[in-house]
N, C-alpha and C positions, 0 to 999 in steps of 0.2 A: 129880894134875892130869889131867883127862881132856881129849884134845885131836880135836876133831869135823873131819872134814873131808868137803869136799863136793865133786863131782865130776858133768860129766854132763850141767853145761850147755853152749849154743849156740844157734846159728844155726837154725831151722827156717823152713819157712813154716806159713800158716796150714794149718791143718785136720791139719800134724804132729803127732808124738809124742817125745817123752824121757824118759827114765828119769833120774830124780836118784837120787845115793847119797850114803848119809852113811857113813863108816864111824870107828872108832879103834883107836886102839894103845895098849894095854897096859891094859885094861882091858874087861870084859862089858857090850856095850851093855844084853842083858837084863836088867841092874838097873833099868835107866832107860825113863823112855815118853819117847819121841821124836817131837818134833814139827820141823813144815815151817812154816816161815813167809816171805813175801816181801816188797823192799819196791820198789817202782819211786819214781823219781827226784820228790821235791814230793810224796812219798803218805806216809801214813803205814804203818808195819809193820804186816802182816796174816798172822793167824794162817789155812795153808792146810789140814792137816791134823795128825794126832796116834794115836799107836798105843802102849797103854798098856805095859809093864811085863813085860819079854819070858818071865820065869818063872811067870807067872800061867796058870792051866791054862787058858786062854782070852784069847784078844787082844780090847780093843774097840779099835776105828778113828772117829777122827772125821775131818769134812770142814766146812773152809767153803762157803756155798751156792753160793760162785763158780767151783768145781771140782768141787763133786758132781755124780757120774755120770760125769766125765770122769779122775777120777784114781783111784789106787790106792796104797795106804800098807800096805808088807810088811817081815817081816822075813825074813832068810837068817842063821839063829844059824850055819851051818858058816863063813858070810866075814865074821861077824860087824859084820854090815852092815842099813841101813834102807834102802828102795827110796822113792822115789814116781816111781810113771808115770803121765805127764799126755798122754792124748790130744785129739783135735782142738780142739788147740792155738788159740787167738786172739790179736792184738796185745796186748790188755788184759792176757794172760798177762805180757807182757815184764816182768823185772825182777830183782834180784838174788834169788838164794831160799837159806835159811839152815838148817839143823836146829840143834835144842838139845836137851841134855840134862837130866832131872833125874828125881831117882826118888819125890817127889810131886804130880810136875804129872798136870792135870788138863784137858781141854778147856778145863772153864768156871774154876779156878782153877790157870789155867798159873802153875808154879814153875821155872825152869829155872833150872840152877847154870852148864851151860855151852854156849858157842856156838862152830859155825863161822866160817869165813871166808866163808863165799856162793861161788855158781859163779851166774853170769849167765846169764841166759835170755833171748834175743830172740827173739816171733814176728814174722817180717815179713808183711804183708799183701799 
């Protein structure tokens, strides 16, 4: 059982930055492409980004239009951990944001076997 945990959110105001992190125990995230997803409260779940399959001799990265140019989606295989950093932060950012795991999702045909708990994100304006 792979178990995902996030970390990292808060409080900012607008035009901040945060780093989210997913990381887990007892198991190699680079088996898995890891994706970001958020949902704020009445919205539906939106897939934010995704970074494919960490032993691939090359990473691809995707982004939703609503954070492209503003975020970055990395890995750190020594802390065996997934980054995103979201700068100049807006309200419309606000919401819980999730990663999951699975080792044949896809941008366009996300499969994810497993999820975290979310860490909350407020921008305030």
């Amino acid at each position: 059982q792979v178990q995902l945990v996030e970390s990292g959110g808060g409080l900012v105001q607008s035009g901040g930055s945060l780093r989210l992190s997913c990381t887990a125990s007892g198991v190699s995230l680079d088996r898995y492409a890891i994706g970001w997803f958020r949902q704020a409260p009445g919205k539906e779940r939106e897939a934010v980004s995704l970074i494919s399959r960490g032993f691939e001799s090359s990473y691809s990265t995707y982004y939703a239009d609503s954070v492209k140019g503003r975020s970055t989606i990395s890995r750190d295989k020594s802390k065996n951990t997934v980054y995103l950093e979201m700068n100049s932060l807006r309200p419309e950012d606000t919401a819980t944001y999730y990663c999951a795991a699975g080792p044949n999702s896809k941008w366009d045909t996300p499969d994810y076997d497993y999820w975290g708990q979310g860490t909350q994100v407020t921008v305030s304006s």
